[in-house]
C-alpha positions as CSV (number, residue, x, y, z in Angstrom):
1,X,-112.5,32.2,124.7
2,X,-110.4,35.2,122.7
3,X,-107.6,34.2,125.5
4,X,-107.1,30.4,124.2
5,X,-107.3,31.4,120.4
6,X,-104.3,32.6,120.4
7,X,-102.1,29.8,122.2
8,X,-103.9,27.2,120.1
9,X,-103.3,28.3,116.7
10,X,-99.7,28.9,117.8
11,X,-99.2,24.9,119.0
12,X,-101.4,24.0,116.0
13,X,-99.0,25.7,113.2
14,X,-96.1,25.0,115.0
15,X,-96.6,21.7,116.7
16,X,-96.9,20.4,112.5
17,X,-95.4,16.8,112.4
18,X,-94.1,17.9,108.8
19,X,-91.7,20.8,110.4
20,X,-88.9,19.1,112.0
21,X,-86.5,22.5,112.2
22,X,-86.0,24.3,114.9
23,X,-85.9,27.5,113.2
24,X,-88.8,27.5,111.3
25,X,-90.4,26.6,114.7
26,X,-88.8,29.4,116.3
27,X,-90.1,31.7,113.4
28,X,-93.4,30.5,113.5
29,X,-93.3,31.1,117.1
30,X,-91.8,34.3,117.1
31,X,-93.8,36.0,113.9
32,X,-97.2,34.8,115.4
33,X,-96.8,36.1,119.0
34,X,-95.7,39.5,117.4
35,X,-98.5,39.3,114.8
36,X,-101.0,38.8,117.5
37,X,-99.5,41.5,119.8
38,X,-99.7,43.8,117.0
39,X,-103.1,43.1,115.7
40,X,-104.5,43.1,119.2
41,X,-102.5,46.7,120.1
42,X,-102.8,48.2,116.4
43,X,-106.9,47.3,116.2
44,X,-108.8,50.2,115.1
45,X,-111.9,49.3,117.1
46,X,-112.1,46.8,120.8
47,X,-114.6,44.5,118.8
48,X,-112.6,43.7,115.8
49,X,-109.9,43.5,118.6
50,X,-109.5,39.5,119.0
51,X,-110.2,38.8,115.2
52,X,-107.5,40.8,114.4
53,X,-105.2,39.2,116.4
54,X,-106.0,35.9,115.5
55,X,-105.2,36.9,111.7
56,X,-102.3,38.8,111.7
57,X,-100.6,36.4,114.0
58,X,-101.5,33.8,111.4
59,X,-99.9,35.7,108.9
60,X,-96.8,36.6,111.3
61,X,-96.7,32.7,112.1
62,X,-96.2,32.2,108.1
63,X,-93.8,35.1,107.5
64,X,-91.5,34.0,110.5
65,X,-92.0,30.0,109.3
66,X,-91.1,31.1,105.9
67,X,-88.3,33.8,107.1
68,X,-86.8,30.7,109.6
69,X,-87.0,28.3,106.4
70,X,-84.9,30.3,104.3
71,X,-82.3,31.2,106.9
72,X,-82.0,27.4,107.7
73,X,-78.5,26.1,107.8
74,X,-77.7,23.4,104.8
75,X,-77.7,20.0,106.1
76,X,-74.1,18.3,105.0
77,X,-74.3,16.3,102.3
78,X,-74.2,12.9,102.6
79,X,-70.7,11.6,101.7
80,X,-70.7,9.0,98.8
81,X,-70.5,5.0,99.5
82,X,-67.5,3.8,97.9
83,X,-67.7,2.3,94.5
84,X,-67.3,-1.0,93.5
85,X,-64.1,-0.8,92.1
86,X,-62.8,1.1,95.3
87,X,-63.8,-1.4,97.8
88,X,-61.9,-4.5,95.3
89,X,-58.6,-1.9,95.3
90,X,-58.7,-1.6,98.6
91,X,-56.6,-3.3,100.5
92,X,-58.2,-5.7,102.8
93,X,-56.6,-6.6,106.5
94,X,-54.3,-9.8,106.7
95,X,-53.6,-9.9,103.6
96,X,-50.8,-10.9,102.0
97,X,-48.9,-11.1,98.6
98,X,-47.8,-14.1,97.0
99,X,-45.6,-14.5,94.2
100,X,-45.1,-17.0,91.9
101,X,-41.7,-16.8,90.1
102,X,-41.8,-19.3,88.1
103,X,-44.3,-22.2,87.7
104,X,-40.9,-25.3,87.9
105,X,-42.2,-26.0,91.6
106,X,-45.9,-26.8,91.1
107,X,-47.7,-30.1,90.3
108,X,-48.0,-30.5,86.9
109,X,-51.9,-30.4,86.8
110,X,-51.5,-26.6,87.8
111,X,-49.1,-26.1,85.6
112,X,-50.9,-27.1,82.7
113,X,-53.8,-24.8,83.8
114,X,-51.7,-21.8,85.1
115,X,-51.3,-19.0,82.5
116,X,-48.1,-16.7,83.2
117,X,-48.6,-13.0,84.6
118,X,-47.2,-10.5,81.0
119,X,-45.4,-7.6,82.6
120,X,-44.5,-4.4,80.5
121,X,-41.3,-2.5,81.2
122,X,-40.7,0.8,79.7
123,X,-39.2,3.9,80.2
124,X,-40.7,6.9,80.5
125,X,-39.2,10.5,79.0
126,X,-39.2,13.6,81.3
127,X,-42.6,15.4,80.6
128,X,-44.1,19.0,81.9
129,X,-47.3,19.2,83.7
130,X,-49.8,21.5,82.4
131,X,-49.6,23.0,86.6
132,X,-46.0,23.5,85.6
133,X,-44.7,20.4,87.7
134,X,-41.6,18.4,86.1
135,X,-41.7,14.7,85.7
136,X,-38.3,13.4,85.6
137,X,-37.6,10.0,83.5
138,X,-38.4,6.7,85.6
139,X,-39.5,3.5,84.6
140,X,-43.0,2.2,84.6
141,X,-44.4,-1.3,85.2
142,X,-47.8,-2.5,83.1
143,X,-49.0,-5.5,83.6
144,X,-50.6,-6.3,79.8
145,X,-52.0,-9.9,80.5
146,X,-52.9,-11.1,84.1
147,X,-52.0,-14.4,85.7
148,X,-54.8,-16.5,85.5
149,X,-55.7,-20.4,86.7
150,X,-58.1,-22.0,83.9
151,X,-60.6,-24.9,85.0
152,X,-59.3,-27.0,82.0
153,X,-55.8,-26.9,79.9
154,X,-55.7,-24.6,77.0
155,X,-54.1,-25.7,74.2
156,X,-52.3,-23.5,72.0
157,X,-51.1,-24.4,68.8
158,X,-48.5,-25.6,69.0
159,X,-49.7,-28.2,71.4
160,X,-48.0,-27.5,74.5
161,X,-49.6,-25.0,77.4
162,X,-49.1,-21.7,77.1
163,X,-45.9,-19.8,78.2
């Protein structure tokens, strides 16, 4: 009976469905067979003999749970979906760019609803980088107002559509 003690509380604390790493289950392993070899040899009498190994390899199973716990390798963390914004920037496959120059060639129904891209053009001075890098003067495109296709004409007020 003192025999299977021993094996079961070893597959009992380590055979947990909660503890899922292998080195805790290693340490549990580990620190209760070397608590129960100890208690067994280090016993001061042959009837407290089994008893004591059945609690100190308890306790080793805890100390070498706890010692593999803390020595456990950090899982990677899990990389970040892409936002919202990201996923619209990015560019999507087969896609193509289409640019309309000027609205003379469309119906006039599309015209009427069809609100001009406002692109800003400006140049830039040469500027200093708080790392130290130098900018050099180049120009720099801003689009201020977006094209955009209205459902119905807007009127501005001068009466026409607007430019």
């Amino acid at each position: 009976m003192k025999a299977l003690i021993l094996p079961v509380v070893v597959f009992v604390a380590s055979g947990c469905a909660t503890i899922t790493r292998p080195r805790v289950q290693w340490g549990m392993g580990i620190g209760a067979t070397a608590g129960a070899i100890g208690g067994a040899v280090f016993s001061p009498n042959d009837a407290s003999r089994g008893t004591n190994a059945v609690v100190f390899g308890a306790v080793g199973a805890v100390a070498g749970g706890l010692l593999g716990y803390l020595t456990e390798p950090k899982a990677p963390a899990a990389s970040e979906a892409p936002s919202l914004k990201a996923r619209e920037l990015a560019p999507s496959p087969g896609a193509k760019d289409v640019q309309v120059t000027s609205p003379d060639g469309l119906p006039a129904f599309v015209k009427d609803r069809l609100q001009q891209v406002v692109i800003e053009e400006y140049e830039e001075p040469d500027t200093v980088a708080a790392d130290g890098s130098l900018h050099e003067p180049h120009r720099v495109y801003r689009i201020k107002r977006p094209a955009e296709l209205f459902a119905k004409p807007v009127a501005t007020p001068t009466g026409g559509t607007p430019q």
